[in-house]
C-alpha positions in Angstrom: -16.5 0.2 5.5 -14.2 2.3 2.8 -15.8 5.3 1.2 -14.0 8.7 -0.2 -14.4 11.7 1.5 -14.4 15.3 -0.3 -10.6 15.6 -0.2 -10.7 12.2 -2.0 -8.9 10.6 0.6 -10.1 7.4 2.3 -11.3 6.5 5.1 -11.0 2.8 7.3 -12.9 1.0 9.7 -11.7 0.2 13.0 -12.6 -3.5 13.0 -9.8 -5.9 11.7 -12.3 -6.9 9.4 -11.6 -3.9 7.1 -7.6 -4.5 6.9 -8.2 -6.8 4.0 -9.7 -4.0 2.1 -7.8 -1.3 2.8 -4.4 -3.4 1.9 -5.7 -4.2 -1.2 -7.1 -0.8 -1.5 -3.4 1.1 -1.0 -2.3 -1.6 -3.6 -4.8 -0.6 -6.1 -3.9 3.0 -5.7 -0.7 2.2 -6.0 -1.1 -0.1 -9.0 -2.9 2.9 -10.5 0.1 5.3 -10.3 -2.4 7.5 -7.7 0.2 7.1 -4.6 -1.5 10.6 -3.0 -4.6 8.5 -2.5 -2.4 6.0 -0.8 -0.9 8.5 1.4 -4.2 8.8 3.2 -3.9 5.0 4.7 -0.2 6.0 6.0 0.1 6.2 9.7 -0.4 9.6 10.8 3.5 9.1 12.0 4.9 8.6 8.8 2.7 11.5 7.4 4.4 13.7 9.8 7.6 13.2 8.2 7.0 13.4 4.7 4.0 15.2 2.7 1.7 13.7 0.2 3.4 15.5 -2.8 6.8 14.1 -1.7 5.6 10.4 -1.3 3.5 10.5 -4.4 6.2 11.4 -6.7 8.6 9.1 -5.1 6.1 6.1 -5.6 4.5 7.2 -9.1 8.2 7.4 -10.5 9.5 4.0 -9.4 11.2 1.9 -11.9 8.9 -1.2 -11.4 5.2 -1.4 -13.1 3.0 -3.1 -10.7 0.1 -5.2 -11.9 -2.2 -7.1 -9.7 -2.4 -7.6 -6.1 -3.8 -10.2 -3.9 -5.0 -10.4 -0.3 -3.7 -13.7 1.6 -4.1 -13.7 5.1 -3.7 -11.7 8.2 -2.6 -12.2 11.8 -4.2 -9.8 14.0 -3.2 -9.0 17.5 -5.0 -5.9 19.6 -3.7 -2.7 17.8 -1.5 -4.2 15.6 -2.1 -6.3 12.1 0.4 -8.4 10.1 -0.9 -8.5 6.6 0.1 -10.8 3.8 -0.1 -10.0 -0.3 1.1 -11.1 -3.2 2.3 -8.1 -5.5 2.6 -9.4 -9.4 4.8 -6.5 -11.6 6.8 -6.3 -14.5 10.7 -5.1 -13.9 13.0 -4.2 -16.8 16.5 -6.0 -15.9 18.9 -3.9 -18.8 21.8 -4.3 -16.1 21.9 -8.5 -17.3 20.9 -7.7 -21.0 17.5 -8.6 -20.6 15.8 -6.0 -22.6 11.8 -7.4 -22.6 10.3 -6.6 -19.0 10.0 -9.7 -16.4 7.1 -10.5 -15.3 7.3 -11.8 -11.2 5.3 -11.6 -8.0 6.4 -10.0 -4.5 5.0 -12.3 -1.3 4.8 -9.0 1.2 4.4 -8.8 4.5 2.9 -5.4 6.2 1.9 -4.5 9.4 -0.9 -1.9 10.0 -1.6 -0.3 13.0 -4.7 1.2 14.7 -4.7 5.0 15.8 -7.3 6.7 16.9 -9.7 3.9 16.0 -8.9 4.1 12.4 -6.1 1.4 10.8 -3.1 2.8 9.0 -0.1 1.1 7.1 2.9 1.8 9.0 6.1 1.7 6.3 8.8 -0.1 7.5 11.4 2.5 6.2 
């Protein structure tokens, strides 16, 4: 269902049965600082308009330290997914004098899309 490829880029399968891996898969890429992996599972729209070396450094450089994610439930209609994950990460507040990181978790909601019979995450910025 996921495998690399040379480029060691990813691929998907076009069932909605492999959502729930790939989600967690961009997450673990993510989690792992490796955000050009993760731009292989952006929509080929969203690729258009910014390049892997662009979104990577902009990811691998954010502020937050994610730590763990976790696949919840999806809601799946035709071409079009609705996935749910729970993000934990550790944020340093130094704004409100709390020095020590926080430890929290993000309830996200994404929605993937199928193109070409492949599925894709489709960013909502």
């Amino acid at each position: 269902m996921i495998g690399g490829c040379a480029s060691g880029g990813v691929r998907g399968g076009s069932s909605p049965d492999a959502i729930d891996a790939l989600a967690v898969q961009r997450w673990e890429f993510l989690i792992a600082r490796q955000a050009d992996k993760a731009y292989d599972l952006l929509s080929p729209g969203y690729r258009s308009t910014r390049t892997r070396e662009a979104y990577a450094a902009a990811m691998n450089s954010r502020p937050i330290n994610w730590k763990k994610v976790t696949f919840v439930k999806k809601e799946c209609e035709a071409e079009r997914c609705n996935v749910f994950l729970l993000v934990d990460h550790t944020i340093r507040l130094p704004g409100i004098g709390i020095a020590k990181p926080q430890e929290a978790f993000a309830p996200l909601r994404e929605t993937w899309i199928r193109s070409a019979g492949r599925w894709y995450y489709l960013p909502s910025e």
